[in-house]
C-alpha positions as a Markdown table, in Angstrom:
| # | Residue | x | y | z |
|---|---|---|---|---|
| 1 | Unk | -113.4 | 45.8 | -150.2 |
| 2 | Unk | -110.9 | 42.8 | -150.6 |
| 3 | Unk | -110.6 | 41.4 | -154.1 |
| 4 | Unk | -110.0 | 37.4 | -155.0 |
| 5 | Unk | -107.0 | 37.1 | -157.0 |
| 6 | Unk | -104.7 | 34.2 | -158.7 |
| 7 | Unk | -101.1 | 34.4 | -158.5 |
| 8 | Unk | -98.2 | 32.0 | -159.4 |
| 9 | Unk | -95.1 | 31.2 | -158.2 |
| 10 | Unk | -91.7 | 30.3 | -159.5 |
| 11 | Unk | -89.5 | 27.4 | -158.4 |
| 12 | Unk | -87.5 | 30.4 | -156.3 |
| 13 | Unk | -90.8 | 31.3 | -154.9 |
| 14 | Unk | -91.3 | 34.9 | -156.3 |
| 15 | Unk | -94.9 | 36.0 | -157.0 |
| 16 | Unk | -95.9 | 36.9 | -160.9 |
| 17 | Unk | -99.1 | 37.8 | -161.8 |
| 18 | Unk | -99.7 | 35.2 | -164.8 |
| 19 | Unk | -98.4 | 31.8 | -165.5 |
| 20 | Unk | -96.4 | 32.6 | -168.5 |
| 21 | Unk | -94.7 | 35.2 | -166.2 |
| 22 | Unk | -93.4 | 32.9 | -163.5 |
| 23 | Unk | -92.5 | 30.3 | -166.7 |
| 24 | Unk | -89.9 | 32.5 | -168.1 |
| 25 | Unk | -88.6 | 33.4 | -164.9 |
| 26 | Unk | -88.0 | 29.8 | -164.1 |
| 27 | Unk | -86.4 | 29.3 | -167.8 |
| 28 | Unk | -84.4 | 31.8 | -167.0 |
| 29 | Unk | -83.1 | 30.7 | -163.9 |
| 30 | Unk | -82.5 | 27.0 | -165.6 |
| 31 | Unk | -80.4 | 29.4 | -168.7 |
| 32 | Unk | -78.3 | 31.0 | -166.2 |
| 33 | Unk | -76.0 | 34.3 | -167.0 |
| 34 | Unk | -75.8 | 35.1 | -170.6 |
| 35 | Unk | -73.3 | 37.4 | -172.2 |
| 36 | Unk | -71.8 | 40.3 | -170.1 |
| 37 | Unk | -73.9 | 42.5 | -167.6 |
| 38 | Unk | -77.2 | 42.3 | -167.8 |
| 39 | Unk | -78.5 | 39.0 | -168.4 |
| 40 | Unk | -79.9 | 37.8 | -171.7 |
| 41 | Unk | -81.4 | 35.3 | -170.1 |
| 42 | Unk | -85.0 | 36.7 | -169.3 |
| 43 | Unk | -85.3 | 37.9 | -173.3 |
| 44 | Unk | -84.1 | 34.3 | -174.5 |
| 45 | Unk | -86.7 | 32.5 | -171.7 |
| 46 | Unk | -89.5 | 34.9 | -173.5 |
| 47 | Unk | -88.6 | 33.4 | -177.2 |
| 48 | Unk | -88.7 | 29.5 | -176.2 |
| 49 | Unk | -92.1 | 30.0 | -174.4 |
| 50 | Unk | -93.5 | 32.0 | -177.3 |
| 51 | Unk | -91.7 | 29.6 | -179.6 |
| 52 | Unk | -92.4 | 26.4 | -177.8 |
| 53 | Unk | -94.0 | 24.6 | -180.2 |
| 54 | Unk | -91.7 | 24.5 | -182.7 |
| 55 | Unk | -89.0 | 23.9 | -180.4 |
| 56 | Unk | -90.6 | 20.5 | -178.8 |
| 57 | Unk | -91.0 | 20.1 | -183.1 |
| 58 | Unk | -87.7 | 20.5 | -183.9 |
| 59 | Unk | -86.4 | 17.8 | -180.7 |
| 60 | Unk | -89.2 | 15.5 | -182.5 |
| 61 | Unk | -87.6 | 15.8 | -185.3 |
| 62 | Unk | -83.9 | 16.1 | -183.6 |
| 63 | Unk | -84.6 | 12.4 | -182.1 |
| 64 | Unk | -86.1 | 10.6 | -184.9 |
| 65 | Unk | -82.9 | 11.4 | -186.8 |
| 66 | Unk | -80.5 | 9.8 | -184.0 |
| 67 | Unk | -83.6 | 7.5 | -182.8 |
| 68 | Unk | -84.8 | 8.0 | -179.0 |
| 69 | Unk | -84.5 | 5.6 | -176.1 |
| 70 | Unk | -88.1 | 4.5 | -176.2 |
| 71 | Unk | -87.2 | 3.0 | -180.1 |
| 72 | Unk | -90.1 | 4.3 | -181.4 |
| 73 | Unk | -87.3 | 6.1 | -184.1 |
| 74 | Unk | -85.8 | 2.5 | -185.4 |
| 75 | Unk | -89.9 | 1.8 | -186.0 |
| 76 | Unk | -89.7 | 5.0 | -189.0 |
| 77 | Unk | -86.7 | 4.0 | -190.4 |
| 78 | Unk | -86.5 | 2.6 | -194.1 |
| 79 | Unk | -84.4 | 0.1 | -195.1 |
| 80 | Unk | -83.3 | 1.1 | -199.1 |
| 81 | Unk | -80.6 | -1.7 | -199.3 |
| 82 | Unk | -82.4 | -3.5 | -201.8 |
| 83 | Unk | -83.4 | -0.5 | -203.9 |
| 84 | Unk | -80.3 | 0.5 | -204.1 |
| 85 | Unk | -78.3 | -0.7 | -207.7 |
| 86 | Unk | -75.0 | 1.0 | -207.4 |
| 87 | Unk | -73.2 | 3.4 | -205.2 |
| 88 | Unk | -70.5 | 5.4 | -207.0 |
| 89 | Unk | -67.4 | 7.0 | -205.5 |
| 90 | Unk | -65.9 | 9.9 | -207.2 |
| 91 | Unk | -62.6 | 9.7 | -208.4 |
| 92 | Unk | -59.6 | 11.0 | -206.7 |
């Protein structure tokens, strides 16, 4: 008897049987050729899905500190010019 099944597909088009499969396989692809003969690629692709969210933390974090396009970085900054009494330089 015939059996339902889900399957996914990269951008490439080739079949995986779970999302996270066909994921890495298009991070991969986007990553390129790494190092010499086989590919590090596929291993890397594995790490940033399994470590994606603090990845997409640290590019939070990455644009606040060189403030994003949309300026919502400018709106966290402090302004500390008037707390500020004297800066020192060191001799030399």
């Amino acid at each position: 008897m015939a059996n339902k099944g889900t399957g996914y597909f990269d951008k490439k088009g080739h079949f995986f049987k779970t999302a996270r499969e066909a994921t890495e396989s298009d991070l991969a692809a986007i990553l390129g050729q790494i190092g010499e003969g086989e590919s590090l690629a596929p291993g890397i692709a594995h790490i940033l899905l399994e470590r994606r969210r603090e990845i997409e933390q640290l590019y939070a974090d990455h644009d606040a500190m060189t403030g994003d396009e949309t300026g919502e970085a400018s709106a966290r900054l402090t302004d500390i010019a008037g707390k500020v009494t004297k800066i020192t330089r060191p001799a030399g």
